[in-house]
C-alpha positions, 0 to 999 in steps of 0.5 A: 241549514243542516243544523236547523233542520236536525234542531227541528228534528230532535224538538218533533222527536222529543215532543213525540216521546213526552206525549206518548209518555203522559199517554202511557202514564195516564192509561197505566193509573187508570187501569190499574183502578179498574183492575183493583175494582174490578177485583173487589167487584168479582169477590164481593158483588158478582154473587147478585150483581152482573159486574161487566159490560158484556153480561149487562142485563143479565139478570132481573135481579140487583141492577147490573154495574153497566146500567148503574154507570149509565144512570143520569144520576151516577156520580163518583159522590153518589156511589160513595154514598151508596155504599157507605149506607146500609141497605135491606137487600144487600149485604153489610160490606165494610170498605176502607176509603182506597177500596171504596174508590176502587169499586167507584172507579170501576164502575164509572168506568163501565159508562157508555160515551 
């Protein structure tokens, strides 16, 4: 009956770590998008655009990156198209494709639940 319970115990324990682990591990790559976004976001946009949620509707100028996110037809596609087309209001920014999806994730990152 000891060992039993001990098996049960270690079993519950080991599931216990691998779901904290996939947790933690799921979290860390997806933080570290947003950060890397986030980073092209402040050097490259943030001039004209209010890139976080807290300054949401700060300006009457470009849309900020909240209100973006939270359009009905934001996608991932549809932001990559977006800045690979050249716009009259905005600048000519040349990103490589890794840059690219960071700014994309960051910014759907930004969407209310």
């Amino acid at each position: 009956m000891t060992r039993t319970i001990w098996i049960r115990i270690v079993l519950a324990a080991a599931i216990a770590l691998a779901a904290l682990l996939l947790i933690r591990l799921h979290n860390a790559s997806g933080a570290s998008t947003d950060s890397a976004g986030y980073r092209l976001a402040a050097a490259w946009c943030r001039d004209c655009h209010s890139i976080e949620a807290a300054t949401a509707g700060a300006s009457r100028g470009p849309p900020d990156f909240t209100a973006v996110a939270n359009r009905h037809a934001t996608t991932a596609l549809s932001l990559r198209v977006f800045l690979q087309t050249s716009h009259p209001s905005m600048p000519n920014i040349i990103l490589r494709p890794d840059e690219s999806d960071s700014l994309v994730n960051y910014i759907l990152s930004l969407k209310r639940d």
